[in-house]
C-alpha positions as CSV (number, residue, x, y, z in Angstrom):
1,X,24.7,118.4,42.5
2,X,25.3,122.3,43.3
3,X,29.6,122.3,42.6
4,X,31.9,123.5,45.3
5,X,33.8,126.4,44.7
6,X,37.8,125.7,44.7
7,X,39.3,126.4,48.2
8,X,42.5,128.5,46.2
9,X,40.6,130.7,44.5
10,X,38.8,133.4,46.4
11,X,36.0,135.7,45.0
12,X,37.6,138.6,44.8
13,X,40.6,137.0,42.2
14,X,38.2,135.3,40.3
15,X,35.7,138.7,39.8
16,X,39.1,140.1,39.0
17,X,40.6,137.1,36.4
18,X,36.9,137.0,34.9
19,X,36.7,140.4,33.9
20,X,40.5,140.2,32.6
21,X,39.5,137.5,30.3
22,X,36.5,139.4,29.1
23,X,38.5,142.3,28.4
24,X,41.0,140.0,26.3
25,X,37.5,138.5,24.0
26,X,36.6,142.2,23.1
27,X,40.2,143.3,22.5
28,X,39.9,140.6,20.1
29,X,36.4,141.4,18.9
30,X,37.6,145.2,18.3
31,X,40.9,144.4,16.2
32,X,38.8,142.5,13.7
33,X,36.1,145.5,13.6
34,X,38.8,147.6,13.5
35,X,40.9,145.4,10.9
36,X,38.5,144.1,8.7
37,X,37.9,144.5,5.0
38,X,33.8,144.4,5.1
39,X,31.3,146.6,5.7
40,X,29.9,143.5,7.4
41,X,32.1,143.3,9.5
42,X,33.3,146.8,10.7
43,X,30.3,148.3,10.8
44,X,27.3,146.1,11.0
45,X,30.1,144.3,13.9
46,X,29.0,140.7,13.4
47,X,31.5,139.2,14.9
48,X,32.5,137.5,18.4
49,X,34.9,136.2,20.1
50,X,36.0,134.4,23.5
51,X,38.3,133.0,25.5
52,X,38.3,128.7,26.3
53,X,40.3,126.8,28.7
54,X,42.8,123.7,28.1
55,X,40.0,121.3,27.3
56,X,37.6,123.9,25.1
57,X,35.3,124.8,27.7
58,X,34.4,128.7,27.2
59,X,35.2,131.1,29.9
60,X,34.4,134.1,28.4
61,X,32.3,135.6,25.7
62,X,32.9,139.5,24.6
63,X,28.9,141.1,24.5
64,X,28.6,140.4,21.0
65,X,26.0,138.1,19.0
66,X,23.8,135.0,21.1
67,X,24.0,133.0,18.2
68,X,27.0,132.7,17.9
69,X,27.9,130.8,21.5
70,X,26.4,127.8,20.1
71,X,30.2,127.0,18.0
72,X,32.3,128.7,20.7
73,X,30.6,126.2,23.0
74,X,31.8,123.4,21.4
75,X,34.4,124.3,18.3
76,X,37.1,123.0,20.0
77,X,35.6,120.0,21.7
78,X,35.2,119.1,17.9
79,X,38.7,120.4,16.9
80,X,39.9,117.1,19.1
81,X,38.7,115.1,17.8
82,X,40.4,115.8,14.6
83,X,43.1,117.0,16.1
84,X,44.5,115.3,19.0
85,X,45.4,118.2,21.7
86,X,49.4,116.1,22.2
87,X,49.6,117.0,18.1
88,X,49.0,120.7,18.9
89,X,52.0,123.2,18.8
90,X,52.3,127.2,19.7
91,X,51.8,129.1,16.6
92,X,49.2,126.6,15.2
93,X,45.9,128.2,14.3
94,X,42.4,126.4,13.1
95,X,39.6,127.5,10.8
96,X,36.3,126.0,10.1
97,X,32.6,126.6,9.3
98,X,31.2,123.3,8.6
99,X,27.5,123.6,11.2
100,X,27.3,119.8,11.0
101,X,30.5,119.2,12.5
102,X,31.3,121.7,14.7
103,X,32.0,124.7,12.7
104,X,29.7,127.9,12.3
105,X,26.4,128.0,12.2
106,X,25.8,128.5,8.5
107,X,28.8,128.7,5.8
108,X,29.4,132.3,6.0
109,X,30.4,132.2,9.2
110,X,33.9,131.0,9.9
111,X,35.7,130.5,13.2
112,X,39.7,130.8,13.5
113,X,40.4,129.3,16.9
114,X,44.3,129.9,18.1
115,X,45.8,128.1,21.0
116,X,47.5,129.8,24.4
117,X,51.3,128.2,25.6
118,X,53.1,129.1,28.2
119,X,56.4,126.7,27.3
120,X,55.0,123.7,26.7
121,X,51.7,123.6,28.5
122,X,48.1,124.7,27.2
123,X,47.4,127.0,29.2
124,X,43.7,128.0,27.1
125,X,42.3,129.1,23.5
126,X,41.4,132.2,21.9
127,X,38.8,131.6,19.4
128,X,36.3,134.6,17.3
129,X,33.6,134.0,14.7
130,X,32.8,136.4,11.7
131,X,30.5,136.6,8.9
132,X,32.0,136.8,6.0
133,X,30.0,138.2,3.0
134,X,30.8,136.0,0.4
135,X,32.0,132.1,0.7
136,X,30.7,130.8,-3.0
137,X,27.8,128.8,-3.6
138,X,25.5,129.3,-6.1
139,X,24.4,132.7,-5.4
140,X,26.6,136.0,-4.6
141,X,26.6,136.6,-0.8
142,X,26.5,132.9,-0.4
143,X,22.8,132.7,1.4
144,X,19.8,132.4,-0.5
145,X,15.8,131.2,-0.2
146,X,15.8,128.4,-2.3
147,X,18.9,125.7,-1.3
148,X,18.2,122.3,-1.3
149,X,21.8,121.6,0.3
150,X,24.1,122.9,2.0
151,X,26.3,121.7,-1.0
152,X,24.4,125.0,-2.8
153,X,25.3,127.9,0.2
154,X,29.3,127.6,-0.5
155,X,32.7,126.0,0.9
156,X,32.5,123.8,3.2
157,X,35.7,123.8,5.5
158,X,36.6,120.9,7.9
159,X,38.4,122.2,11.0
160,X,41.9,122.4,9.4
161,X,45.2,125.0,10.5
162,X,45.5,127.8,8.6
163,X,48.8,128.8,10.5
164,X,51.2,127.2,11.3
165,X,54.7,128.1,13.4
166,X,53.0,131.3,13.2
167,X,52.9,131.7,9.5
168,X,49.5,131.6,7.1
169,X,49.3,128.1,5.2
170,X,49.5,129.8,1.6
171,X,47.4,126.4,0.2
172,X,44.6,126.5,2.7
173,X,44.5,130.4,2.4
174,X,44.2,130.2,-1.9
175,X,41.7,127.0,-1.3
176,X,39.4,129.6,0.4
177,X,39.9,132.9,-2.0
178,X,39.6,130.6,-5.2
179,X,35.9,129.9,-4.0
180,X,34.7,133.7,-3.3
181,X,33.2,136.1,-5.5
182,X,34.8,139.3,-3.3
183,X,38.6,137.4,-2.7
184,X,39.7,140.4,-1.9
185,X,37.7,141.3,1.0
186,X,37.7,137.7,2.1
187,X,41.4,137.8,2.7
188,X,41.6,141.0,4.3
189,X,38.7,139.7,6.8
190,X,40.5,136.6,7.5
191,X,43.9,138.2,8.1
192,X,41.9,140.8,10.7
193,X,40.8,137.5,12.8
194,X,44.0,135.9,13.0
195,X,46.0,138.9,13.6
196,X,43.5,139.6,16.4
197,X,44.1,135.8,17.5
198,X,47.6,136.7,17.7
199,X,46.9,139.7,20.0
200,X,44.4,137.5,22.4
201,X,47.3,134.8,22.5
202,X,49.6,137.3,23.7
203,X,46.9,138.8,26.2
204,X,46.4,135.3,27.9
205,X,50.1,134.6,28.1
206,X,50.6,138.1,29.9
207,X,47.9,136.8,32.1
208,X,49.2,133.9,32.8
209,X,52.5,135.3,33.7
210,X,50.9,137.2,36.5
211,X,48.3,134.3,37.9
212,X,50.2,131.5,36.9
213,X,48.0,128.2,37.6
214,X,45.6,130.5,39.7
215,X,44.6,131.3,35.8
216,X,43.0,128.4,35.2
217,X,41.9,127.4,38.5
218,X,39.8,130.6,37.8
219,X,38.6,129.4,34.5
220,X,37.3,126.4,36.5
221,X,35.8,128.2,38.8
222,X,33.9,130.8,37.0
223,X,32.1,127.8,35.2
224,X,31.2,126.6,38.5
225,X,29.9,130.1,39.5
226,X,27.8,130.5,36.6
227,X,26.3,127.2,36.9
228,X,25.1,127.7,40.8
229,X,23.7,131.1,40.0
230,X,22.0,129.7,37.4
231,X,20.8,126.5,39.5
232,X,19.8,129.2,42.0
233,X,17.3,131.1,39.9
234,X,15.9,127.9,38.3
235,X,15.1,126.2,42.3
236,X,13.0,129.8,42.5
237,X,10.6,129.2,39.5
238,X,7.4,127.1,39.7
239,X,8.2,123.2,38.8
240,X,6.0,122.0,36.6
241,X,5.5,121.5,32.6
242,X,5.2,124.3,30.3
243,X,4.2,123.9,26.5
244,X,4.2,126.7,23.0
245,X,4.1,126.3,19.5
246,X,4.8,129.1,16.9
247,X,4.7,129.3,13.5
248,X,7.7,130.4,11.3
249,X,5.8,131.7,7.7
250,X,6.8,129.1,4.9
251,X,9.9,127.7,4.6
252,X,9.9,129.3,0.8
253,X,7.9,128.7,-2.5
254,X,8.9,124.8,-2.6
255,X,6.9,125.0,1.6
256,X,4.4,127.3,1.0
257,X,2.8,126.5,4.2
258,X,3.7,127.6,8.3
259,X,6.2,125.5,9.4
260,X,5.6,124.7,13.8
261,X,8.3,124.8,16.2
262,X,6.5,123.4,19.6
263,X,8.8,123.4,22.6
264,X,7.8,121.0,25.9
265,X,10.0,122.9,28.4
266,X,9.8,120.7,32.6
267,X,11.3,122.5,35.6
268,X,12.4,120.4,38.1
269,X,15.4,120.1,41.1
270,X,16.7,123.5,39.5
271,X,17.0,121.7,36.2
272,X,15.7,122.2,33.0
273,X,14.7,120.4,30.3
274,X,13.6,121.5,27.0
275,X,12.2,119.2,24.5
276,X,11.4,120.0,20.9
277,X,9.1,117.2,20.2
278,X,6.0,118.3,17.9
279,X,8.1,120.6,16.1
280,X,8.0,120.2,12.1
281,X,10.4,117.7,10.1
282,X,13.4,119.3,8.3
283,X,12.9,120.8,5.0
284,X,14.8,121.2,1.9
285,X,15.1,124.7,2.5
286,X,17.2,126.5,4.2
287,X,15.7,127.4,7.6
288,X,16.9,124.7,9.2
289,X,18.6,125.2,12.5
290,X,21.8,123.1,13.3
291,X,22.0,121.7,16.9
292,X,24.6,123.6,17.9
293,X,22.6,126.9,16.8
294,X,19.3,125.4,18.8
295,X,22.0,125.2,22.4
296,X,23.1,128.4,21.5
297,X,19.5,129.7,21.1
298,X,18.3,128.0,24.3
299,X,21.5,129.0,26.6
300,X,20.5,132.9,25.4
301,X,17.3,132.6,26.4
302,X,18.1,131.2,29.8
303,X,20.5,134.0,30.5
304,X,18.1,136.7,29.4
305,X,15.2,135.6,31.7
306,X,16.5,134.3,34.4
307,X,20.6,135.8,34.8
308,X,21.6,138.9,32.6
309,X,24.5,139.5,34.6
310,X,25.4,135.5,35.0
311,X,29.3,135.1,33.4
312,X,28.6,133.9,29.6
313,X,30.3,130.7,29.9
314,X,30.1,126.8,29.5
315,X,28.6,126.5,33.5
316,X,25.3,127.9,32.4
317,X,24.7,124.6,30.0
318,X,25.4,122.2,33.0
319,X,21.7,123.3,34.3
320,X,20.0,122.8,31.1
321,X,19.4,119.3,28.8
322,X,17.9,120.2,25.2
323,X,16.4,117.5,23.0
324,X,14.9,118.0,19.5
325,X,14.2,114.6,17.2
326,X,16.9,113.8,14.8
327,X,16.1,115.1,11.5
328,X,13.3,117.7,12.4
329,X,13.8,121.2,12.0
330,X,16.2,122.4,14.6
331,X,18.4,119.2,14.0
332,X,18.8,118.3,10.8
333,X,20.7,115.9,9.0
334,X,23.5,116.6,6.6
335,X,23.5,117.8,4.1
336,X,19.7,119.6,4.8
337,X,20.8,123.5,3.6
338,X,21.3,126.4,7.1
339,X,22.2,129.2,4.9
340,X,18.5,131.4,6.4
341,X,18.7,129.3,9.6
342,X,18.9,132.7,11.5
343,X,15.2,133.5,11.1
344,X,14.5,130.8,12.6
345,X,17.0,131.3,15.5
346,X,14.9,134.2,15.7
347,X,12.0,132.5,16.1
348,X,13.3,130.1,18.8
349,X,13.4,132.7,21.7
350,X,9.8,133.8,21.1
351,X,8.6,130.3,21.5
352,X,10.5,129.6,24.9
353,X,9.7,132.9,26.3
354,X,6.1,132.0,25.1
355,X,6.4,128.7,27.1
356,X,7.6,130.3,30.4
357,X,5.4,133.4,30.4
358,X,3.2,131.4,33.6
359,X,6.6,131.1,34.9
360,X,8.2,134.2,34.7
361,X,5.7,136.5,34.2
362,X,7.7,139.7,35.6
363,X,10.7,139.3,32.9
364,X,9.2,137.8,30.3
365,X,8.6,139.6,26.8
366,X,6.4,140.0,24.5
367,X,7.6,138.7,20.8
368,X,9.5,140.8,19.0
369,X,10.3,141.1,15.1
370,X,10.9,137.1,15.5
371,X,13.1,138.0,12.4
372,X,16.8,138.6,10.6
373,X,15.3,140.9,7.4
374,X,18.1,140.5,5.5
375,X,18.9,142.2,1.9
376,X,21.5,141.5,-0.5
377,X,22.5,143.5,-3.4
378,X,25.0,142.0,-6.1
379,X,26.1,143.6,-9.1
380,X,28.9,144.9,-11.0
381,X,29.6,148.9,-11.7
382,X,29.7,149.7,-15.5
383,X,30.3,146.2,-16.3
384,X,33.7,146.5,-14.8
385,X,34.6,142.6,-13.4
386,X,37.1,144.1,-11.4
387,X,34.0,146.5,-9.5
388,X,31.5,143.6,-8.4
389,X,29.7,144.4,-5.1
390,X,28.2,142.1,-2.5
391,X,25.8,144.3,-0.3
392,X,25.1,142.5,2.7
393,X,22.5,144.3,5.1
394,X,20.5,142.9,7.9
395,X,17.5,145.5,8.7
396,X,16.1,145.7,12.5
397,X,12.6,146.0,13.8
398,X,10.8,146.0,17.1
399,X,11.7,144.4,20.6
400,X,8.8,142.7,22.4
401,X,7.0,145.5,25.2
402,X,7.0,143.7,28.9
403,X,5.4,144.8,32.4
404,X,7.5,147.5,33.5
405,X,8.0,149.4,29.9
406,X,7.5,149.6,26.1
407,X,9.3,147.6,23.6
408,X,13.0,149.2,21.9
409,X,12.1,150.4,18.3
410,X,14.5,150.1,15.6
411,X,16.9,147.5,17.1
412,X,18.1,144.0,16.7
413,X,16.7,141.1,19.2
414,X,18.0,138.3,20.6
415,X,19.9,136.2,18.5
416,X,21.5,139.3,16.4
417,X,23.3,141.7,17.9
418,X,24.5,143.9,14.7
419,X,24.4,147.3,14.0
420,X,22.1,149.0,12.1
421,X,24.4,149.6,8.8
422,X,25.1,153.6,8.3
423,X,23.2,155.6,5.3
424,X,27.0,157.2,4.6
425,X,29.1,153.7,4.7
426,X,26.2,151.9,2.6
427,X,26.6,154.6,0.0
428,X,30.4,155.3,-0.2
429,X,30.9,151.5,0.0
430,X,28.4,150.2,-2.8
431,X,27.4,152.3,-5.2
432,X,25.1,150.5,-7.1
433,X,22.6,151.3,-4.2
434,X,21.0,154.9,-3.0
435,X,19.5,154.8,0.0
436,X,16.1,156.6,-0.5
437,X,14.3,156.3,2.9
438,X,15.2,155.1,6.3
439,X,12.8,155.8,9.7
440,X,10.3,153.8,12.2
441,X,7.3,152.5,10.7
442,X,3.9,154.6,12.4
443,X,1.3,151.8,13.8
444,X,4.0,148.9,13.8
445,X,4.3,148.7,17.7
446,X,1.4,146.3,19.5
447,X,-0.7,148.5,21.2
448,X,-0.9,147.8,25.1
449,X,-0.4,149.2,28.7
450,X,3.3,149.4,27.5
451,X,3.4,149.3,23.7
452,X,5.5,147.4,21.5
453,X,9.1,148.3,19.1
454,X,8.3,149.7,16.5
455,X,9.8,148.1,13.0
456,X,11.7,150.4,10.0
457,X,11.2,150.9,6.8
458,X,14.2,151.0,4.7
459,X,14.0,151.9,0.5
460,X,17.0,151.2,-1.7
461,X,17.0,153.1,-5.2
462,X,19.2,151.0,-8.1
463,X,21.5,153.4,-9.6
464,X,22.8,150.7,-11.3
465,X,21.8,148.4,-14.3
466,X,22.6,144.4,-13.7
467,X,21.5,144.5,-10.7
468,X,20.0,141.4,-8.6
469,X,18.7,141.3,-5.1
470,X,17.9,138.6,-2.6
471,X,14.9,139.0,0.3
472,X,15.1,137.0,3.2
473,X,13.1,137.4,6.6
474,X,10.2,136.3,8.3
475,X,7.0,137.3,11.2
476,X,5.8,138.6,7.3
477,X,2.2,136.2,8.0
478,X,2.7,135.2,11.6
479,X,2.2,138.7,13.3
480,X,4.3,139.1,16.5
481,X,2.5,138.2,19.5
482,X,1.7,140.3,22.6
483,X,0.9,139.5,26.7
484,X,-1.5,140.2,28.7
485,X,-4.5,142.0,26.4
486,X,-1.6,143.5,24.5
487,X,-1.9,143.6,20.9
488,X,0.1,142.1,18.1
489,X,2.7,144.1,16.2
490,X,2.9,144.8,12.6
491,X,4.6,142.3,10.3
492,X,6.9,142.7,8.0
493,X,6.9,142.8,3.8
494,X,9.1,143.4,0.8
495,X,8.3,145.0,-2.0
496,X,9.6,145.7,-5.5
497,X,8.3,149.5,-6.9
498,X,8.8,150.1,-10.9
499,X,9.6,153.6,-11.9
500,X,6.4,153.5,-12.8
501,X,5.1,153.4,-8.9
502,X,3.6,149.9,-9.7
503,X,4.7,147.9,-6.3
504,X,4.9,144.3,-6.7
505,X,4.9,142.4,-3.2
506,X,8.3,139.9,-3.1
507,X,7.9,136.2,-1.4
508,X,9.6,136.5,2.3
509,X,12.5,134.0,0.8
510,X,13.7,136.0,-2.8
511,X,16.7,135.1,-4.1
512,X,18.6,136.5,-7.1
513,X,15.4,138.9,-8.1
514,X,16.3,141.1,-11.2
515,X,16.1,145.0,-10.7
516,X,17.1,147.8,-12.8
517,X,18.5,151.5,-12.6
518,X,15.9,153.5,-10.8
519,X,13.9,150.4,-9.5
520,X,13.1,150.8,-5.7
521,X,13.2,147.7,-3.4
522,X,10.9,148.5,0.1
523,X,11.9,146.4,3.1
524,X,9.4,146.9,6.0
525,X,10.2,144.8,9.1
526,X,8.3,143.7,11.5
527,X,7.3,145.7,14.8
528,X,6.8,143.9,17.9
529,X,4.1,142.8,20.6
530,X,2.5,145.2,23.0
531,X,1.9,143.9,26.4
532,X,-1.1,144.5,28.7
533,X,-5.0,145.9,28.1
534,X,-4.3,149.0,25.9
535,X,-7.4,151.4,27.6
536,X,-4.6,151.0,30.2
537,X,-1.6,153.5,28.8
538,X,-1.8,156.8,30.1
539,X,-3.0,159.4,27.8
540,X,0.2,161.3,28.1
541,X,2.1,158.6,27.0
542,X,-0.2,158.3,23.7
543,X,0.5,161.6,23.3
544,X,3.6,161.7,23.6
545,X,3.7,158.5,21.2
546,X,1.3,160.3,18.3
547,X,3.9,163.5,18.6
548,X,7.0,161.2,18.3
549,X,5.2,160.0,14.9
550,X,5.0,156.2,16.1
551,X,1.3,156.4,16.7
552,X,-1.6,157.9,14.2
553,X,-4.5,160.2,15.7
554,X,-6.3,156.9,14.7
555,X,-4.8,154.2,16.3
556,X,-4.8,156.1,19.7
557,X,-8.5,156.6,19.6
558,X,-9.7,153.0,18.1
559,X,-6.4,151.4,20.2
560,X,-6.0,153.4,22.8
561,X,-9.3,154.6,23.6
562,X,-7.8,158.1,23.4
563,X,-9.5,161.3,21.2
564,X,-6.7,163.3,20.2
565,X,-7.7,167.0,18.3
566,X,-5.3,169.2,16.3
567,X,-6.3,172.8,16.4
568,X,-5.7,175.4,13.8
569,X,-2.1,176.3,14.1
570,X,-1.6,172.0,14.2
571,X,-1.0,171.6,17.7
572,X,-2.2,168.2,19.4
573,X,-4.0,167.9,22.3
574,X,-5.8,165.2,24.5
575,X,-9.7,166.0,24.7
576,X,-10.5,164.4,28.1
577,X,-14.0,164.5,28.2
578,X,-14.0,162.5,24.7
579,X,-11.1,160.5,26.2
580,X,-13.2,159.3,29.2
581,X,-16.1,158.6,27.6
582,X,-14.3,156.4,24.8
583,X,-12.5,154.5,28.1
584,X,-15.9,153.9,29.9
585,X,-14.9,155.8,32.9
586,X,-17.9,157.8,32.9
């Protein structure tokens, strides 16, 4: 049943107490950029943050990462049940990162969750997520290709306070620096979340001193609003069933082989129901995707297709059921390892916009690089203890082309959010590490009527002796897809290069790989699908792509259909006789 909006609250307050709270989730978000120790952090940005009512619905989510709604959805629901809401006090804060029971979404990733009082009454919660670079486990950087359990990938915090009458629990705090590598960093990264907590906290109460309980008859209200826009766009599509399966590669060298996620998605009396049936038992490896990762993949791909500008709140899971078999892939049972569950994530969008492409076919995308190709450099400078590094750095590729225009090159999709990490930060920051090359990779981008991202190629030179490095990524055999006649883009690859220039191609899940001072470690990620009949593009746009260096002479003449010559002095130009001929519009 469609809800009734609240007869106090008008649409005018509520546009106006929405965006307030919005503007209090990325006030927090930017005081921990701002604040924090790691280059993770402030520069890559992954982090988020939002803003819950009394009983731990969200309300609002700061633009940040997809992935992580999934434990803002329901962190506090699962704080309760811990922690009775009566045995909550002002100045009590929470931390946890436990996936199986309600914390992040793998053991990096910690949530701090601090609660809003006006006197005595709860009046909502501020809560933000980071990843941290470094949480111990049994390699540095705390994710690697080869777990067996989550036991192996770090510290596993229950939701427990770490402040309390508005001071830092000195025990908890010292539990969580005498299990990291970098303690350090760690402690200036979780100070930058709860201080920001502190701000938000402050924030709400200002806000609630102006709206009083019009605040959270708002809250209530914009839930109800994003659910009947939602509802709305869903009682537009086609009912009927809709069915995809992809492929992530391996789930390592222990599952050599492709590893199916198959998705049964039924529209019906602006409902939807997604079923993950078919998909592949959980592995001992760590690509498995906790549930509350899978809600938080499924509720971004909803808003994407069908309501970018819907309020990112808990309303928009009201019109949406998800089921997945207990103990397959995307919902495993403890204590299956999630430390690379991201790739997966990745994966998860492709395979429902793959399902809904009869459905949607104006807004739906081609696959993009399906992937998180993720590096990690450890090492200590001149053997100096006191100088270990943990270089965290998550590489984009190629967004999926669709109808109306090409594919974004060199960009993060769906699930990430991050920022490509700066040649000048990398360098200054870890200096076991020189950054050789960095640019799009030519060809990489599906060829079609509107081509796909293109990927990047990214070299890092070792400086450095004692040096180890860890691969992780994926679309490296499974190619990303494209629509409509549109090709497939490139995938991805990692390579080790010897001094020597012998290359030596690296499995898509490395972890702790040996390199030396002046080894070279390629990392080519994946492009992205190209969607409609190539012969299509306009020859000025070929152009234009073979001038911009995305495209070879070759590719836009056995892709494209389109003869390209370079005279004397090098300039290009399209030979349109040629050009016709090679279309079959003679």
């Amino acid at each position: 049943m469609t809800p009734e909006a609240k007869k106090n609250v008008d649409a005018v307050t509520m546009e106006v107490v929405g965006n307030l709270l919005l503007s209090i989730a990325e006030e927090v978000t930017t005081i921990i950029i701002k604040s924090a120790y790691s280059t993770n952090i402030k520069e890559r940005r992954d982090v988020s943050s939002g803003i819950m009512d009394p009983e731990g619905n969200m309300v609002a989510q700061a633009e940040n990462l997809a992935i992580h709604l999934g434990s803002l959805l329901t962190f506090i629901k699962e704080l309760y049940k811990r922690h009775p809401k009566e045995t909550i006090k002002p100045g009590d804060m929470f931390i946890g990162n436990d996936p199986y029971n309600g914390g992040g979404n793998h053991l990096p990733d910690i949530v701090v969750a601090a609660p809003a009082f006006e006197g005595e009454t709860m009046i909502g919660w501020v809560v933000n997520m980071a990843h941290h670079s470094d949480i111990g486990g049994k390699v540095p950087g705390s994710t690697s290709g080869d777990a067996t359990s989550i036991y192996q990938e770090g510290l596993k915090l229950p939701i427990i306070r770490i402040c309390e009458n508005d001071k830092v629990l000195d025990n908890v705090m010292d539990l969580i620096l005498a299990n990291t590598r970098v303690p350090r960093e760690r402690y200036g990264d979780l100070i930058a979340q709860i201080s920001a907590n502190r701000v938000g906290v402050r924030r709400l109460k200002e806000a609630y001193a102006r709206y009083n309980m019009i605040l959270l008859d708002c809250m209530e209200e914009l839930q109800n609003y994003a659910e009947r826009r939602l509802r709305t766009v869903i009682s537009d599509l086609k009912e009927g069933i809709y069915k995809f399966t992809d492929y992530m590669d391996n789930g390592g060298e222990r599952y050599p082989d492709p590893l199916p996620i198959t998705v049964t998605i039924t529209i019906k009396n602006n409902f939807i129901d997604f079923d993950f049936t078919g998909t592949c038992d959980q592995v001992e490896a760590p690509v498995n995707v906790p549930y509350n990762s899978l809600l938080a993949t499924v509720f971004y791909s909803l808003k994407a297709l069908l309501g970018p500008d819907i309020p990112s709140n808990a309303g928009i899971y009201r019109a949406f059921k998800v089921y997945a078999p207990k103990g397959c892939l995307v919902n495993p049972v403890h204590p299956a390892p999630v430390g690379v569950m991201i790739d997966t994530c990745q994966r998860l969008p492709d395979v429902i916009f793959g399902a809904l492409a009869p459905a949607v076919p104006d807004r739906i995308l081609a696959a993009g690089n399906g992937a998180c190709t993720s590096i990690v450099f450890t090492g200590m400078l001149n053997n100096n203890p006191d100088q270990f590094f943990i270089y965290h750095e998550a590489i984009a590729g190629g967004s999926g082309a669709s109808k109306h225009a090409d594919g974004l090159s060199g960009v993060q999709v769906h699930m990430t959010n991050t920022s490509n990490m700066p040649i000048e930060a990398s360098e200054i920051e870890f200096p076991i590490v020189r950054i050789k090359k960095y640019g799009l990779r030519m060809n990489s981008g599906g060829a079609g009527e509107n081509r796909g991202g293109l990927g990047i190629i990214r070299e890092f030179e070792v400086i450095s002796d004692g040096v180890s490095c860890t691969c992780l990524g994926d679309r490296q055999k499974f190619s990303p897809w494209g629509l409509e006649g549109g090709k497939n883009g490139a995938s991805g690859a990692f390579y080790h290069i010897l001094p020597d220039g012998t290359e030596i191609r690296l499995p898509n899940k490395c972890t702790d790989h040996p390199v030396n001072k002046g080894d070279i470690i390629r990392v080519l990620t994946p492009g992205a699908g190209g969607y409609g009949d190539p012969v299509k593009r306009l020859p000025q746009k070929v152009l234009q792509d073979v001038l911009e260096g995305k495209v070879s002479l070759e590719s836009a003449k056995n892709d494209y259909k389109v003869l390209i010559l370079q005279d004397e002095n090098g300039n290009l130009a399209i030979d349109e006789k040629e050009t016709t001929k090679l279309r079959g519009l003679n």
